[in-house]
N, C-alpha and C positions, 0 to 999 in steps of 0.2 A: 138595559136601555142606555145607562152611562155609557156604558162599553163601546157602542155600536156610533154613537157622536161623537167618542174620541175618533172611531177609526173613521168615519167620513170626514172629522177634522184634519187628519195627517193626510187620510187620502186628495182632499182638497189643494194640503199646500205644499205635498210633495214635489208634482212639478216644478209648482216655482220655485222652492229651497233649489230642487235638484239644478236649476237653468244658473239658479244666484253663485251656489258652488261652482259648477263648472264652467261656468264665462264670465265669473268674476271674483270670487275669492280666489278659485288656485290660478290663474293668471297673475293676481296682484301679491301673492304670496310667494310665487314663483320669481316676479319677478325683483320682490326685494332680496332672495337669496342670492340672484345674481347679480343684484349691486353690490353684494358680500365678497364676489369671487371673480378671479381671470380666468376665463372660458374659451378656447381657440374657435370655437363656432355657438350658433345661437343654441345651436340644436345637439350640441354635444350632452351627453350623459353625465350626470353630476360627480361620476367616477372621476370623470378630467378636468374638472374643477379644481382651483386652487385658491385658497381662502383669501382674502385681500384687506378683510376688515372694512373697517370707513376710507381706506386709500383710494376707493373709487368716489367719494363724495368730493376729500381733499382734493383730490388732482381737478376735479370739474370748478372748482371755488378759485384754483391756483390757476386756471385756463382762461387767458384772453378771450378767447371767443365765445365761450359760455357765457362771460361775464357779459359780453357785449349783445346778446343774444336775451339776454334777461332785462337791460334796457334799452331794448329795442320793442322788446312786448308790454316793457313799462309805457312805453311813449303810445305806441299801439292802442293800449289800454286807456291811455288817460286822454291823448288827442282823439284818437280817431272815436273812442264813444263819447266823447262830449259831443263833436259832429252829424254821427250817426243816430244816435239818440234826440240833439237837437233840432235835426231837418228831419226825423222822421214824426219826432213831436209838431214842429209846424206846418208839417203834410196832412196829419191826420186832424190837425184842429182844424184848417181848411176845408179839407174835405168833410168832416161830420157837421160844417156849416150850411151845409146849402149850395154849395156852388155847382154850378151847372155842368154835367156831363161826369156828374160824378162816379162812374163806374168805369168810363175810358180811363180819367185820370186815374184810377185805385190800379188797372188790370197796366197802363203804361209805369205810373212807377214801382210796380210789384215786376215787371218783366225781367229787369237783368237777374231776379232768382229763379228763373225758370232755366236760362242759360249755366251749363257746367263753368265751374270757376278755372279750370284750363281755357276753355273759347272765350271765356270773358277775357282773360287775363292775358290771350296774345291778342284781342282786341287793342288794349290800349296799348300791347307795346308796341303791333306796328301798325297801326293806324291812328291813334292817337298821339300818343309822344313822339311817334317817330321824327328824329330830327331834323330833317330834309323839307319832307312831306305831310308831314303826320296833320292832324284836326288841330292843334293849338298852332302849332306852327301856322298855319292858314288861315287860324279866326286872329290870331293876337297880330298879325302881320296888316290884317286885314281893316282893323281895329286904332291900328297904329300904334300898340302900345309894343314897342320896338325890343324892350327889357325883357318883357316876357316872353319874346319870341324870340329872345338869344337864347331861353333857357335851354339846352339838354339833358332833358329829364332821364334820361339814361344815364347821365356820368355818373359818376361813386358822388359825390355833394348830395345828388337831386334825386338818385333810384329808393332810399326809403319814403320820400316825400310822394313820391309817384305808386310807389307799391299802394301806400297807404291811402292817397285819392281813390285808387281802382278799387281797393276794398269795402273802403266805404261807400262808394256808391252802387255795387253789390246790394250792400246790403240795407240798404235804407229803408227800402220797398219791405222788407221782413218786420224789420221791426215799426213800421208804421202800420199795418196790418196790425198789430196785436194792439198798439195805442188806440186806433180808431176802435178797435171793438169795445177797449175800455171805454170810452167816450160814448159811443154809442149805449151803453152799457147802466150810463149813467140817465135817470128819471127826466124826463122833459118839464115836469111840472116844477123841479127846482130855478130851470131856468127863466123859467115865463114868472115865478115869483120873484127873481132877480131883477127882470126888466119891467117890469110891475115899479119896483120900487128907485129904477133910477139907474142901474148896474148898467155903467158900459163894457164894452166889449174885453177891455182889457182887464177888468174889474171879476168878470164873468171866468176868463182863465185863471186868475190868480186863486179865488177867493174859491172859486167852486171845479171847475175843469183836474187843476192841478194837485189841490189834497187827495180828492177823491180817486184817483188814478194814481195814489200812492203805491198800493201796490202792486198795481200794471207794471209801473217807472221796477219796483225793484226787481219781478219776472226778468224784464230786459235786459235790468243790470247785468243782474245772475247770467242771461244766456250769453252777454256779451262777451262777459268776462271769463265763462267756460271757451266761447268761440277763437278768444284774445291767447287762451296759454295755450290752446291745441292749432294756432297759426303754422300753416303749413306749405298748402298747394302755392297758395301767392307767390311767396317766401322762395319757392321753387322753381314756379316759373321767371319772376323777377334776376334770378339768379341761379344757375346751374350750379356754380359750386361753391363752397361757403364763401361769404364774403360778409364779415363784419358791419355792414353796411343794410342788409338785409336776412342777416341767419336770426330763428327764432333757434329755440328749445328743441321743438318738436322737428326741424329741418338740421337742427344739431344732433338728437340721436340718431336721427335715418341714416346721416354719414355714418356715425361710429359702428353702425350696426352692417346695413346696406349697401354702405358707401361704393361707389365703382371702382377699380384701381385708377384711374386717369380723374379720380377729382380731386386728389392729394388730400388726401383723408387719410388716417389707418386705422383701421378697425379694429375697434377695441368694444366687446361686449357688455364686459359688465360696466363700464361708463355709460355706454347708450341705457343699459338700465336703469342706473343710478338718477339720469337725467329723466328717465320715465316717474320715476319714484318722487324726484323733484318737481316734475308735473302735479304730478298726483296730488303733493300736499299744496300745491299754489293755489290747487280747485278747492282745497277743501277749507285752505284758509279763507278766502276767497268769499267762500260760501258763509263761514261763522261768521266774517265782516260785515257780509250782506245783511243777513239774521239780524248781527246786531244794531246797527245802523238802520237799517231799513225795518224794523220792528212791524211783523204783519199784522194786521189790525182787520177786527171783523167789523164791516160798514155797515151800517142800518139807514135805508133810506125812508 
């Protein structure tokens, strides 16, 4: 009878061991050996590998644009989720209040995630920014505030500034979606005992809204900050070929790896892995930061 539970237990978790092994240990196992080594192609045999040691880590630490690439996902990371997180936070408290027509508003600003992030993203560049013509040029023109409507949000000054508006309003609708659930989430009777005793509105998010959706806030953290070091498509289409100005990480190994002959790139493999590798542990630090900091906590209402 023991017998027969062990092998419904292997047989149980066989698939998933086997899916875990092969689309994610020997991937990431694979692909720390070739931050070890110089490889003329991705796909070359490890026969024409050549050992390199850590020189693939050095060179990427020694490399301007890496460098510049790593605080650029800092900024990323620390502006655009305090933004995004904060108008998705005042979206959802909003809307889990009462306010009228609240399902248009929910499915309106949830829309630009229905849209791929290439149509988003030459959205704003030519219709939006565009310099001439675009939608700020017209409203700020319009508006009279004359400053803003000299801006070209395209030049090298103003294209990370710009990248980073389009992104965030991407995504706002997403992560307001997962706040308002939490909100929603939370007991009605806490708050009618709240305003029972005097609790204004403001009193009402601080004191109760905002611990309680402790950790909702860290969920988002976590997902943002996965989303922040695997920054890509924007990144791309803001900029066809690296430019200091808008290269992340993850648009810095595509060159090394993928890169076209006419982007002035040269590929070089086990850097592009190396930089994978460097990904890898950002998420995972990343992740123990969250853990720690944000300590999950089981709620009892």
């Amino acid at each position: 009878m023991k017998r027969k539970h062990t092998m419904f237990i292997i047989t149980s978790l066989a698939p998933a061991a086997i899916c875990f092994l092969v689309m994610f240990a020997y991937p990431l196992i694979r692909t720390f050996l070739m931050s070890l080594n110089q490889m003329p192609a991705i796909s070359s045999s490890t026969a024409d590998w050549s050992f390199a040691g850590l020189g693939n880590y050095i060179g990427l630490f020694k490399n301007s644009v890496f460098i510049a690439s790593l605080k650029n996902i800092g900024v990323l990371w620390l502006v655009g989720g305090f933004l995004t997180l904060g108008i998705a936070l005042l979206f959802a408290v909003i809307l889990a209040s009462g306010v009228k027509g609240k399902k248009f508003w929910r499915s309106a600003i949830y829309l630009p995630n229905t849209i791929s992030a290439v149509a988003l993203s030459t959205m704003w560049l030519q219709y939006i920014f565009q310099n001439k013509f675009g939608l700020f040029k017209q409203l700020f023109t319009a508006l009279g505030w004359t400053a803003l409507a000299k801006i070209n949000w395209t030049a090298p000054g103003w294209i990370f500034w710009a990248m980073l508006i389009s992104y965030v309003y991407g995504c706002v609708g997403y992560f307001m979606l997962i706040l308002l659930s939490g909100i929603e989430g939370i007991p009605q009777d806490i708050y009618e005992s709240a305003i029972i005793d005097g609790a204004s509105a403001w009193t009402k998010f601080w004191k109760i809204t905002f611990p309680l959706l402790r950790n909702v806030i860290r969920t988002c953290i976590t997902l943002w900050t996965v989303g922040a070091v695997n920054f890509f498509v924007w990144a791309k289409m803001f900029s066809t070929r690296i430019n200091t100005k808008t290269v992340t990480p993850v648009f810095f190994l595509y060159e090394k790896v993928f890169g076209a002959a006419d982007s002035g790139s040269v590929l070089d493999i086990g850097a592009g892995a190396a930089v994978g590798v460097v990904v890898a542990l950002l998420v995972l630090l990343s992740y123990l930061i969250m853990n720690r900091v944000f300590k999950e906590e089981a709620l009892e209402y």
